[in-house]
N, CA, C and O atoms as CSV, one atom per row, in Angstrom:
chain,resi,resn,atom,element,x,y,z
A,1,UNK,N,N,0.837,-1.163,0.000
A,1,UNK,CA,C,0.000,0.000,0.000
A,1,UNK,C,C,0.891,1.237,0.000
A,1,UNK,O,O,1.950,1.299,0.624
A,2,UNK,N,N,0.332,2.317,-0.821
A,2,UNK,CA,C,0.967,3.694,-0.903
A,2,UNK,C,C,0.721,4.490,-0.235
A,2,UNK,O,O,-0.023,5.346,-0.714
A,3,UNK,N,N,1.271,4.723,1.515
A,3,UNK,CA,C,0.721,6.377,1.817
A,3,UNK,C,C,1.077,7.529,1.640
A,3,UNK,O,O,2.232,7.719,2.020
A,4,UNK,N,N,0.594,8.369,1.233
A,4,UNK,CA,C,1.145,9.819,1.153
A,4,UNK,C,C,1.027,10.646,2.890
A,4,UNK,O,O,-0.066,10.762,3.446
A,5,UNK,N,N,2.124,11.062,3.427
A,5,UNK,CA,C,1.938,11.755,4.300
A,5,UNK,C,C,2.007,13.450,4.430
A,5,UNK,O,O,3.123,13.950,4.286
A,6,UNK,N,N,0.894,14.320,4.687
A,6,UNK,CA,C,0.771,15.562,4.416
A,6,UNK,C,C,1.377,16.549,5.368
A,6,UNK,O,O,1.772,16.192,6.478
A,7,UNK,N,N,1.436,17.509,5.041
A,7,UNK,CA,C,2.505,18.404,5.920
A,7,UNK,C,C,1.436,18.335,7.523
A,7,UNK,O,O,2.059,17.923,8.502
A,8,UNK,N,N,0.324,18.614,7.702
A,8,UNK,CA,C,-0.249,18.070,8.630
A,8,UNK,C,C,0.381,16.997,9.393
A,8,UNK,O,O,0.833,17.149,10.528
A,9,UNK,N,N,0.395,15.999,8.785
A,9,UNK,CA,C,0.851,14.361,9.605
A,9,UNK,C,C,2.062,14.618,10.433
A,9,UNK,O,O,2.261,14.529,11.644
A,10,UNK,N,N,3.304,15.189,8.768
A,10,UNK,CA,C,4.277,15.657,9.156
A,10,UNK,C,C,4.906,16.481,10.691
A,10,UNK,O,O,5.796,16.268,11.515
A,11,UNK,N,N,4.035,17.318,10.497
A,11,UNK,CA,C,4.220,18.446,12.266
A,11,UNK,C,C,3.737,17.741,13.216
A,11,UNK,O,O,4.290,17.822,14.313
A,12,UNK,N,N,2.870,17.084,13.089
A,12,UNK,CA,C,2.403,16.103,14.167
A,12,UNK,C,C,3.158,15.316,14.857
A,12,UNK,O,O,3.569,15.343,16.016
A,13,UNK,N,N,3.302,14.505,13.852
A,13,UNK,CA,C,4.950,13.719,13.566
A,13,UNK,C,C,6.295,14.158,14.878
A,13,UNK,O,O,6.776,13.494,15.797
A,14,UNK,N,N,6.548,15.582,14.388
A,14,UNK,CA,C,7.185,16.510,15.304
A,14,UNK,C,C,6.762,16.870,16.543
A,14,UNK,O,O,7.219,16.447,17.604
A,15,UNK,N,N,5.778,17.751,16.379
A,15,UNK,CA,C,5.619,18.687,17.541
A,15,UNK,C,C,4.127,17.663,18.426
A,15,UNK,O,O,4.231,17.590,19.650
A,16,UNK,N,N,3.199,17.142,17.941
A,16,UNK,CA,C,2.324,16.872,18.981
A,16,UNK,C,C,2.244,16.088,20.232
A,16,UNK,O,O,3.059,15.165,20.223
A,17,UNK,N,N,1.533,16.154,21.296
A,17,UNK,CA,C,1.909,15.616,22.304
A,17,UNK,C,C,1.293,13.382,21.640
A,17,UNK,O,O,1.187,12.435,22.419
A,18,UNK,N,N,1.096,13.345,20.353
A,18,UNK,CA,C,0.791,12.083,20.349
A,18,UNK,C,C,1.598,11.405,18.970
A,18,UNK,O,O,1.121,10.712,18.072
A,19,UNK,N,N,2.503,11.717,19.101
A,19,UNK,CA,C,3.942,11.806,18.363
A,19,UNK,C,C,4.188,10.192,18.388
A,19,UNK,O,O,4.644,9.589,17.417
A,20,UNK,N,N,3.862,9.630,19.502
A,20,UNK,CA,C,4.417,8.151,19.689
A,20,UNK,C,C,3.618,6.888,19.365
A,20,UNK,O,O,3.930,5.697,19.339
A,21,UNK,N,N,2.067,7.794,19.041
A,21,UNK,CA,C,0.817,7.013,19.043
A,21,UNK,C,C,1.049,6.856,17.309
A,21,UNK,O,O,0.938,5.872,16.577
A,22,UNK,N,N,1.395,8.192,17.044
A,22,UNK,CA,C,1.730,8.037,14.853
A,22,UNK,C,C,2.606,7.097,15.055
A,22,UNK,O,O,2.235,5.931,14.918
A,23,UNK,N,N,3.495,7.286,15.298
A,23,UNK,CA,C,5.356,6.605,14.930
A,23,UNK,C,C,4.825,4.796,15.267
A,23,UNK,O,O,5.469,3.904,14.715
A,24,UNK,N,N,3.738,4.468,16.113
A,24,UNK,CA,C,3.719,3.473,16.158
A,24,UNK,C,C,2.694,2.858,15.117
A,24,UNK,O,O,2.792,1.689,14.742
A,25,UNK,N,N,1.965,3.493,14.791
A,25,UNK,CA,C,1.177,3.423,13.460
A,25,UNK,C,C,1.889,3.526,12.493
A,25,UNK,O,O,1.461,2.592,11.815
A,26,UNK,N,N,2.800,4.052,11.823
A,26,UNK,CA,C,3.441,3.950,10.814
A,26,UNK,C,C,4.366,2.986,10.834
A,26,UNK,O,O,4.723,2.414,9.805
A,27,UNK,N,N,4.949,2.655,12.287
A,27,UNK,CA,C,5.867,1.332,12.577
A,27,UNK,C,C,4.882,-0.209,11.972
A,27,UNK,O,O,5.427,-1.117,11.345
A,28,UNK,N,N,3.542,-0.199,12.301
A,28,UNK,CA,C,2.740,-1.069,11.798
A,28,UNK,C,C,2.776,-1.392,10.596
A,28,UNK,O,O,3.027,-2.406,9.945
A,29,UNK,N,N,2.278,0.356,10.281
A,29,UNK,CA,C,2.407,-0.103,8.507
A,29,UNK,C,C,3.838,-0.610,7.673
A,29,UNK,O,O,3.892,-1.383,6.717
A,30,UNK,N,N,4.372,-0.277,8.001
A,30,UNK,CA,C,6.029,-0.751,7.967
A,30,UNK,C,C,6.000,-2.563,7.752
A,30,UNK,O,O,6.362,-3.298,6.833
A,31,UNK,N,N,5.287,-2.836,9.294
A,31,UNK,CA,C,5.385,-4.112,9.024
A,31,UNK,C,C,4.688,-5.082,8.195
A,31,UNK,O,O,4.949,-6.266,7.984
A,32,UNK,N,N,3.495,-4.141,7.653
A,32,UNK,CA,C,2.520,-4.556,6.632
A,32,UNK,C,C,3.038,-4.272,4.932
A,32,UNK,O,O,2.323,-4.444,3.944
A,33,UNK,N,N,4.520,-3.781,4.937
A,33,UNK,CA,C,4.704,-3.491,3.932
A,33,UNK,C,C,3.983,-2.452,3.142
A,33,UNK,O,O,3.603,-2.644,1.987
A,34,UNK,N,N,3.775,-1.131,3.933
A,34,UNK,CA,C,3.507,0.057,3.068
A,34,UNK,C,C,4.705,0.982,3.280
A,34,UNK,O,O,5.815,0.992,3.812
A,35,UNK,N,N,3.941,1.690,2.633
A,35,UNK,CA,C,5.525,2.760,1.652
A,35,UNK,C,C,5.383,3.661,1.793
A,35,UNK,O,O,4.199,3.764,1.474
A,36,UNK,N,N,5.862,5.085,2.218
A,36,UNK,CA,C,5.548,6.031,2.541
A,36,UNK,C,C,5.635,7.159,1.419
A,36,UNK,O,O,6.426,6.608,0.653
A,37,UNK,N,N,5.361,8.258,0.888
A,37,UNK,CA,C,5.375,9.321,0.223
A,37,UNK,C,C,5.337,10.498,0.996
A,37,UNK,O,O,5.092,10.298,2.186
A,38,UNK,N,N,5.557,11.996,0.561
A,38,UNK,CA,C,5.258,12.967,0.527
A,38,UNK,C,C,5.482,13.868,-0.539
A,38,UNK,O,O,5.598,13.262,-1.604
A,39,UNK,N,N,5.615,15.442,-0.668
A,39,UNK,CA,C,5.693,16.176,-1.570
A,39,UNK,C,C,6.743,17.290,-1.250
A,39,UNK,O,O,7.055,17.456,-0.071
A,40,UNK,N,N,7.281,18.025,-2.176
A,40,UNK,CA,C,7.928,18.730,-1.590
A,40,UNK,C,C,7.290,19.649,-0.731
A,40,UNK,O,O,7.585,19.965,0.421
A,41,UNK,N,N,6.053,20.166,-1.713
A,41,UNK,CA,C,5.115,21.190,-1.815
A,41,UNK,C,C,4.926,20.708,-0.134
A,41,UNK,O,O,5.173,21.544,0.736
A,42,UNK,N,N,4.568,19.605,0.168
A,42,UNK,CA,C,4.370,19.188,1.956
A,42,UNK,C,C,5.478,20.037,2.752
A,42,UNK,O,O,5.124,21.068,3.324
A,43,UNK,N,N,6.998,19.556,2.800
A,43,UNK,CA,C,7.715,19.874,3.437
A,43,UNK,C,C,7.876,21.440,3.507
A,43,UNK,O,O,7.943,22.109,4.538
A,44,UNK,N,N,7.919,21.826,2.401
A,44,UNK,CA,C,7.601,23.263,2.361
A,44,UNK,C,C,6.151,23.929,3.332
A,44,UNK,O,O,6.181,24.959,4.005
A,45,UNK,N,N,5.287,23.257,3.203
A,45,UNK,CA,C,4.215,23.548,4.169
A,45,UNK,C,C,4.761,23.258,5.636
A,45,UNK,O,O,4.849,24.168,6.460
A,46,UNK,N,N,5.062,22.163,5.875
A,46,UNK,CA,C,5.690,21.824,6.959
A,46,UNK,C,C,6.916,23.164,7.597
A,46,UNK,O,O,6.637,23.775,8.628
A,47,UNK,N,N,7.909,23.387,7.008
A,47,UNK,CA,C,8.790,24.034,7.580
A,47,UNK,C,C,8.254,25.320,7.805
A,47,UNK,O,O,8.887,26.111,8.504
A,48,UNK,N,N,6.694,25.771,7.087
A,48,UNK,CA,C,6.547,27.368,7.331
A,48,UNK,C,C,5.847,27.237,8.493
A,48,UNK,O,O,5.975,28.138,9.323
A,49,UNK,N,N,4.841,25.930,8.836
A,49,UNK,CA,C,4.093,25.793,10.011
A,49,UNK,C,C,5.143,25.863,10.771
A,49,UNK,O,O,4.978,26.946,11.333
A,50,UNK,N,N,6.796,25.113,11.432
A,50,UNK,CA,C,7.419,25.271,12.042
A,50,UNK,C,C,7.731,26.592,12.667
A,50,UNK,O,O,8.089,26.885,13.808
A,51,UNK,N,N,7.538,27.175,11.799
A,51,UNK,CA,C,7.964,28.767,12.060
A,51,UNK,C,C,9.961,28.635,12.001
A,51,UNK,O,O,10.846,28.031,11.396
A,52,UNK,N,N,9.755,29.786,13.215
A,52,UNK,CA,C,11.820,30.121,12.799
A,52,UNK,C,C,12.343,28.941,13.948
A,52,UNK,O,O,12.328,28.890,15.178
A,53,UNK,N,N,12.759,28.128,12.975
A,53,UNK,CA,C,13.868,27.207,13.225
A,53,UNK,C,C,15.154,27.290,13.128
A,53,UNK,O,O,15.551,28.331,12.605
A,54,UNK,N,N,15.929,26.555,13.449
A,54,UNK,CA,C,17.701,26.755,12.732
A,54,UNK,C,C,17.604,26.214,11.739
A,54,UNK,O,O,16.569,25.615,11.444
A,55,UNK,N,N,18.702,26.276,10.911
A,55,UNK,CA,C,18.872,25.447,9.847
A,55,UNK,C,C,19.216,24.255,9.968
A,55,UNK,O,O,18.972,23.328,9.196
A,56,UNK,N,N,19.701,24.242,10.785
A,56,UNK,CA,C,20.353,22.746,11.552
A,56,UNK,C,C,18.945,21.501,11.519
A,56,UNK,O,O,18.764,20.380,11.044
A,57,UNK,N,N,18.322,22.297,12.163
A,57,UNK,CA,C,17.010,21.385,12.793
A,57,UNK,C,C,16.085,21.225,11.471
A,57,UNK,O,O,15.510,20.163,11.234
A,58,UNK,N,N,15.991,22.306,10.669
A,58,UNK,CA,C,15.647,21.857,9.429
A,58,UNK,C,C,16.545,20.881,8.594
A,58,UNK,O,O,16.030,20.036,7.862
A,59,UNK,N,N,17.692,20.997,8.702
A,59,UNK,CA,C,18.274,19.983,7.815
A,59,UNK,C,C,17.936,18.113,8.323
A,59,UNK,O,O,17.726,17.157,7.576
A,60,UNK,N,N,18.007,18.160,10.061
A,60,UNK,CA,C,17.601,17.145,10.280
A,60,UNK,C,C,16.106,16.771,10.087
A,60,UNK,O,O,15.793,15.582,10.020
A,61,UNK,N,N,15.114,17.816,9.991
A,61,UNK,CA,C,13.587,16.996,9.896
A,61,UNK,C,C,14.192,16.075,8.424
A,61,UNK,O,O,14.260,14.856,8.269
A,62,UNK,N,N,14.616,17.324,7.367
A,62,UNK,CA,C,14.773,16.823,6.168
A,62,UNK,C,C,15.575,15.536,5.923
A,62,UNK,O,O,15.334,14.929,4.880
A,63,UNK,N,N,16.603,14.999,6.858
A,63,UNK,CA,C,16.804,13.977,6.880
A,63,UNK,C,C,16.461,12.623,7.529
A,63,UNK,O,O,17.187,11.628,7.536
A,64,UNK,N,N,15.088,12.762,8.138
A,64,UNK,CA,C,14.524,12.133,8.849
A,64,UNK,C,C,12.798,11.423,7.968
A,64,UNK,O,O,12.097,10.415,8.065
A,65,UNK,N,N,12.809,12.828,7.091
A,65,UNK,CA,C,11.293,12.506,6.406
A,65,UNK,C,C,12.209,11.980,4.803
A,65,UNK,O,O,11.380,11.697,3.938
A,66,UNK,N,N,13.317,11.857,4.432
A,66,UNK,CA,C,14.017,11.609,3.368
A,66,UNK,C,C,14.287,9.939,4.094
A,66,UNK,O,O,14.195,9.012,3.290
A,67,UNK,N,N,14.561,9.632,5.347
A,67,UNK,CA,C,14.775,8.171,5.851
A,67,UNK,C,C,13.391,7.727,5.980
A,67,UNK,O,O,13.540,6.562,5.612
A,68,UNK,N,N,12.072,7.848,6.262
A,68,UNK,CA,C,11.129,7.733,6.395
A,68,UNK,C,C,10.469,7.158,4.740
A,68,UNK,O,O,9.846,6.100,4.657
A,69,UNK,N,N,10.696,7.914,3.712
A,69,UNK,CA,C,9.639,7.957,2.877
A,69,UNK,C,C,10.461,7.140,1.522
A,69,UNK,O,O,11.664,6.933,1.365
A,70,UNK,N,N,9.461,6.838,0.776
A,70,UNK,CA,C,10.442,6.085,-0.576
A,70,UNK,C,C,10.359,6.954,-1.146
A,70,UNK,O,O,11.201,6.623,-1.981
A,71,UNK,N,N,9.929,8.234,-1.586
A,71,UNK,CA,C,9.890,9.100,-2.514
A,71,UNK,C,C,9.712,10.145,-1.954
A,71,UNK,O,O,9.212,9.973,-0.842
A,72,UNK,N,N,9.962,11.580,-2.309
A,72,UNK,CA,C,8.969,13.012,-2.514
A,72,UNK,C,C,9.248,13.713,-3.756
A,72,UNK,O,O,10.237,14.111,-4.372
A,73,UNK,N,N,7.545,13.703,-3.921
A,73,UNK,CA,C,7.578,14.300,-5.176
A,73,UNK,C,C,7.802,15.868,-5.475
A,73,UNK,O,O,8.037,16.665,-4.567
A,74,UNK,N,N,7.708,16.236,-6.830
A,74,UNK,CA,C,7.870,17.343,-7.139
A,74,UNK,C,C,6.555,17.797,-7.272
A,74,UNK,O,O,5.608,17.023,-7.124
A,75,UNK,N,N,6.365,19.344,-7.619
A,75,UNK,CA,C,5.374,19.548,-8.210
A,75,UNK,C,C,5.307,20.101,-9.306
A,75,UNK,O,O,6.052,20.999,-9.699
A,76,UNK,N,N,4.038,19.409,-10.132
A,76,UNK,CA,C,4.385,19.854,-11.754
A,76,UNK,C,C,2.989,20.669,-11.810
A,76,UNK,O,O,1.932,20.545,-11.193
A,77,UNK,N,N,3.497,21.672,-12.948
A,77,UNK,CA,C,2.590,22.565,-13.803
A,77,UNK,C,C,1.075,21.630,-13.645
A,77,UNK,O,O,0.206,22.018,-12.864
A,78,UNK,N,N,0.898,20.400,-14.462
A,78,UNK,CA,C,-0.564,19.743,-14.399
A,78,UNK,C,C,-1.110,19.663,-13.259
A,78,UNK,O,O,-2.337,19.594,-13.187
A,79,UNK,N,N,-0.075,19.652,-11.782
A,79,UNK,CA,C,-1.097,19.257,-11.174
A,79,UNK,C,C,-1.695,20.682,-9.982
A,79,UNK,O,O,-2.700,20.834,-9.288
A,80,UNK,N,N,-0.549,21.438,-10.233
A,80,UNK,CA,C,-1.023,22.983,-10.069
A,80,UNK,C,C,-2.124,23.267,-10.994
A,80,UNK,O,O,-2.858,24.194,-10.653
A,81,UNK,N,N,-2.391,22.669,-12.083
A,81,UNK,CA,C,-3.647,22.830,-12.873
A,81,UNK,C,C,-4.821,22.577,-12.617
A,81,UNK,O,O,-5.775,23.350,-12.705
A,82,UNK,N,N,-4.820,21.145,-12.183
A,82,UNK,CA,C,-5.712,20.359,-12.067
A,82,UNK,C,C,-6.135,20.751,-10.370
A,82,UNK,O,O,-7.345,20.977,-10.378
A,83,UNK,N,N,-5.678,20.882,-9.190
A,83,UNK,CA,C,-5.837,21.727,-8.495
A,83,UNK,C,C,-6.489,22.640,-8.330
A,83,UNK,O,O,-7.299,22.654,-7.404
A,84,UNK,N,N,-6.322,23.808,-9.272
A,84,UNK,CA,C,-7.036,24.964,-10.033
A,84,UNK,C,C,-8.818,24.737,-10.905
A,84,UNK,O,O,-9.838,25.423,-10.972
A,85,UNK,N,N,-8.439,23.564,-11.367
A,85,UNK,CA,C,-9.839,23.425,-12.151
A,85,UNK,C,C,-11.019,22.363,-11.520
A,85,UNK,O,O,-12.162,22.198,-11.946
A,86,UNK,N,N,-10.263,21.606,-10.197
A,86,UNK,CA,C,-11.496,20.966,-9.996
A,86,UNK,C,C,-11.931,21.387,-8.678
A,86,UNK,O,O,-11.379,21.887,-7.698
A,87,UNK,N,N,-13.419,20.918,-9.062
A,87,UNK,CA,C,-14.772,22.140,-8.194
A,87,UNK,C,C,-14.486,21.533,-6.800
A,87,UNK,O,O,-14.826,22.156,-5.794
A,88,UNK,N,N,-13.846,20.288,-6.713
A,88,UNK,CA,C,-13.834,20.110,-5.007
A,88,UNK,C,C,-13.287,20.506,-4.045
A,88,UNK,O,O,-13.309,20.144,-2.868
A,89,UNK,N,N,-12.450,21.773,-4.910
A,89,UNK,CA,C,-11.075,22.626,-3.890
A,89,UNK,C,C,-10.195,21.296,-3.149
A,89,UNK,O,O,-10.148,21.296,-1.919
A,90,UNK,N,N,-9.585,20.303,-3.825
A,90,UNK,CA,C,-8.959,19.358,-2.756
A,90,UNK,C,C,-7.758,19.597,-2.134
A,90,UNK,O,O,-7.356,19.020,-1.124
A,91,UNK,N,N,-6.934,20.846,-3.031
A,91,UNK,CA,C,-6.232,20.708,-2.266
A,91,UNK,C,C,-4.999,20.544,-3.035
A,91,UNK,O,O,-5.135,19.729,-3.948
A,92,UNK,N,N,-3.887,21.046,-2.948
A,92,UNK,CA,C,-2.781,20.619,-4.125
A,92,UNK,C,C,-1.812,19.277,-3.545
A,92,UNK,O,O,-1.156,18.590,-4.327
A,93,UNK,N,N,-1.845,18.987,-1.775
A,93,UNK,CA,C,-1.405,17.610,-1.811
A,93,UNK,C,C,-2.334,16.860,-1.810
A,93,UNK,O,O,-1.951,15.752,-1.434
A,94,UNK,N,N,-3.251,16.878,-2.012
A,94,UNK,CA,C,-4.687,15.434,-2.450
A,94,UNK,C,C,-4.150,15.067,-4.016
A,94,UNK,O,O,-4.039,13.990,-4.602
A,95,UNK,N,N,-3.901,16.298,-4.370
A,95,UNK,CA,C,-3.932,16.414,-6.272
A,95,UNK,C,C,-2.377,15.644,-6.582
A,95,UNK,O,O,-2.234,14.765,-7.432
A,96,UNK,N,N,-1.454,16.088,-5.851
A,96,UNK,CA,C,0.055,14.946,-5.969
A,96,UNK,C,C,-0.651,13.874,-5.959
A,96,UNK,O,O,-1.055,13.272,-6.954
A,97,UNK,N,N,-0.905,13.467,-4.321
A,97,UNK,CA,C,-1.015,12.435,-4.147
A,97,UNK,C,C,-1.820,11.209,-5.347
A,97,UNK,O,O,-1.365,10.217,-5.916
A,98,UNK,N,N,-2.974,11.762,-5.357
A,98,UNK,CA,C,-3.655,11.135,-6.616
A,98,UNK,C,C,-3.156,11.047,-7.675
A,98,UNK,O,O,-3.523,10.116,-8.392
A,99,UNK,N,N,-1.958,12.148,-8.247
A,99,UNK,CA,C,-1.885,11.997,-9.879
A,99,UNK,C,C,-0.663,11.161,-9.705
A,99,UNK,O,O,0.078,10.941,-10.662
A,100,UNK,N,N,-0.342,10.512,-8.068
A,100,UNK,CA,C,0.914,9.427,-8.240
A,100,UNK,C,C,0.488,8.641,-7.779
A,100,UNK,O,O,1.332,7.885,-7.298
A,101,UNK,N,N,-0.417,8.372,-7.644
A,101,UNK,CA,C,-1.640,6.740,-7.649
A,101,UNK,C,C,-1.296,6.635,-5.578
A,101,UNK,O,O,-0.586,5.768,-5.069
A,102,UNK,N,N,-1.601,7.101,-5.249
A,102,UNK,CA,C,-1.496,6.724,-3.732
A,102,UNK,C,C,-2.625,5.939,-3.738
A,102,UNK,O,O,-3.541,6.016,-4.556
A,103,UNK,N,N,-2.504,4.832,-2.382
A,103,UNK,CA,C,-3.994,4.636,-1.695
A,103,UNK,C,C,-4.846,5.087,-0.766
A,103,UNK,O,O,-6.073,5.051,-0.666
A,104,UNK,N,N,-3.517,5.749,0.250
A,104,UNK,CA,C,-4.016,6.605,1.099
A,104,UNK,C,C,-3.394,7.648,1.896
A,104,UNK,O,O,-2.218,7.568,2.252
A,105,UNK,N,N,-4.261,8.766,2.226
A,105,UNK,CA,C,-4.256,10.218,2.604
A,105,UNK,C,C,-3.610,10.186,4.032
A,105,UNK,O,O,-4.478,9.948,4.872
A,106,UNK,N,N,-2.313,10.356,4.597
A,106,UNK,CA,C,-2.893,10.121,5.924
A,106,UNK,C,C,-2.507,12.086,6.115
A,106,UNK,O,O,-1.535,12.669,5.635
A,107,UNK,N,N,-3.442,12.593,6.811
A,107,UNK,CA,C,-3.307,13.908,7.291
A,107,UNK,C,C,-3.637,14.095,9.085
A,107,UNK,O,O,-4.228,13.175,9.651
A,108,UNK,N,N,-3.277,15.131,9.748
A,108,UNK,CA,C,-3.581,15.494,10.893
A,108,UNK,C,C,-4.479,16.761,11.111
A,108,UNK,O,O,-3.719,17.305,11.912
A,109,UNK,N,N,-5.273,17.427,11.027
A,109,UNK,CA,C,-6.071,18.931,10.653
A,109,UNK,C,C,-7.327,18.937,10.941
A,109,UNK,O,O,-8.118,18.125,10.463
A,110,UNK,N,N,-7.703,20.033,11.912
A,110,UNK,CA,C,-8.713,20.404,12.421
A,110,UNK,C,C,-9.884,20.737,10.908
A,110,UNK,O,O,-11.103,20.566,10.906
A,111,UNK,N,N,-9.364,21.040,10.208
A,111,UNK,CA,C,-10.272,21.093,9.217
A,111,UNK,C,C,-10.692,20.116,8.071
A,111,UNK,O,O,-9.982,19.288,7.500
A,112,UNK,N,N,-12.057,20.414,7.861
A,112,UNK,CA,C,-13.021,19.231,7.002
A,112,UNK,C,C,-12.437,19.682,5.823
A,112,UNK,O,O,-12.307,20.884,5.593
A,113,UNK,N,N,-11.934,18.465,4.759
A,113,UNK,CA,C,-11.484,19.006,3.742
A,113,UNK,C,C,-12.165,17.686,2.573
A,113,UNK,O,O,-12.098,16.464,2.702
A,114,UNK,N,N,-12.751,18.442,1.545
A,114,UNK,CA,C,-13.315,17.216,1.143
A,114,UNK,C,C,-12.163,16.459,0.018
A,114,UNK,O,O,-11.192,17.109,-0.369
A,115,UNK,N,N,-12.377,15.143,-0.407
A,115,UNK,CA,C,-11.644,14.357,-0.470
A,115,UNK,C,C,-12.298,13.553,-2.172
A,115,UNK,O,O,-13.471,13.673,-2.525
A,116,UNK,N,N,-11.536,13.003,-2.758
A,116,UNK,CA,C,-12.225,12.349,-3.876
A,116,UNK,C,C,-12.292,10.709,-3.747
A,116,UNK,O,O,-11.575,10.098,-2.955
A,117,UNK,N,N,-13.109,10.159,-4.503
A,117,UNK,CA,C,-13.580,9.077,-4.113
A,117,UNK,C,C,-12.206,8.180,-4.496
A,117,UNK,O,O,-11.765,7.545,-3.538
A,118,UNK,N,N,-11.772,8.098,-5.239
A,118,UNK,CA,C,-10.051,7.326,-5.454
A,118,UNK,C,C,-9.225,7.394,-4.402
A,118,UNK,O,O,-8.399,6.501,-4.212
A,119,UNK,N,N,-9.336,8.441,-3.594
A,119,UNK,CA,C,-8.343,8.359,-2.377
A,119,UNK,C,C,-8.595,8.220,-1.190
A,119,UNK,O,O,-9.135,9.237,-0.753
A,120,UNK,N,N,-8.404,7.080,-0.094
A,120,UNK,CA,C,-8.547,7.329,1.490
A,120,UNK,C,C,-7.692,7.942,2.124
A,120,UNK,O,O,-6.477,7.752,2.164
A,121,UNK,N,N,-8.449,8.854,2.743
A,121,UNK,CA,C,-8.470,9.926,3.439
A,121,UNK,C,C,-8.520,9.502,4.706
A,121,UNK,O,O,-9.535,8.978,5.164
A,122,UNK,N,N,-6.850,9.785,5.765
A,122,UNK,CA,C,-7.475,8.960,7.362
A,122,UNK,C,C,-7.157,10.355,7.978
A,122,UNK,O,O,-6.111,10.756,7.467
A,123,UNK,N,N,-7.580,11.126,8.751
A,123,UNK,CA,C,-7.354,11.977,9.303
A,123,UNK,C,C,-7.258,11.355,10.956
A,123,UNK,O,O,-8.092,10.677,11.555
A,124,UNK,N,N,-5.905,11.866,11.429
A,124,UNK,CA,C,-5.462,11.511,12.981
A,124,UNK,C,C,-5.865,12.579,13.657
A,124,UNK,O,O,-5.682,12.376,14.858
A,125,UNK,N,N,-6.328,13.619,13.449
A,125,UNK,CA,C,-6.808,14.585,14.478
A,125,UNK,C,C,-7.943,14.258,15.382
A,125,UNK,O,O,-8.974,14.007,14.759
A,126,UNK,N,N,-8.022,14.206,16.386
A,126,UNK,CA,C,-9.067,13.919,17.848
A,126,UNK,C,C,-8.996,12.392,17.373
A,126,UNK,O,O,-10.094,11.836,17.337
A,127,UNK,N,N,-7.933,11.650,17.017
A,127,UNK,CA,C,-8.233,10.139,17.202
A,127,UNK,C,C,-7.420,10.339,18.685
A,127,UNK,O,O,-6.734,11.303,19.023
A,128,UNK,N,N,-7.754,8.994,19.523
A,128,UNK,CA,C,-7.219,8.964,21.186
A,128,UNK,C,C,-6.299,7.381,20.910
A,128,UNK,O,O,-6.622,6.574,20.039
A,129,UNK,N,N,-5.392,7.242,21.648
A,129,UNK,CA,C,-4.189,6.413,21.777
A,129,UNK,C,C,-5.262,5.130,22.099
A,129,UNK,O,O,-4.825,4.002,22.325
């Protein structure tokens, strides 16, 4: 299985007090043989939510979500397009994720964001250990 993890998951990942409850969920999936993704366009979201960091500490998230993931993608012109033209506002990492065949969404975010029927969508926010 393919997950994409969103700059959401990501900070979570980092900063939340349930940091150990993900890491052991993704340790699972690990053992189930899934694969992790993100985007750049994520990490870039990620480091502005961080706010002012060192560079240092940025270089290590970056080498930590680079040991973590089999890929991060780029972002291309189509899918900044496609982004742009469809009515469900999803979102430009729903729109990676999908146009690189993921199976599933995992995000952390207080907000309802709607989702297309090709992709599961697990949101960890108010889940409890």
């Amino acid at each position: 299985m393919k997950l994409f993890l969103d700059a959401s998951f990501l900070e979570a990942l980092i900063r939340s007090e349930r940091k150990n409850h993900l890491m052991q969920i993704l340790l699972g999936e690990m053992d189930s043989f899934s694969r992790f993704f993100t985007s750049a366009h994520s990490i870039h979201l990620l480091l502005l939510n961080l706010g002012n960091i060192s560079l240092e500490q940025k270089r290590m998230i970056l080498r930590n979500i680079e040991d973590l993931t089999d890929g991060i993608f780029s972002v291309s012109m189509d899918e900044i397009r496609s982004e742009l033209l469809l009515a469900e506002g999803l979102g430009l990492e729903q729109v990676i994720a999908l146009s690189q065949g993921m199976d599933v969404f995992y995000e952390c975010s207080k907000k309802q964001k709607p989702s297309h029927p090709l992709l599961q969508v697990r949101n960890f926010f108010g889940e409890t250990e």
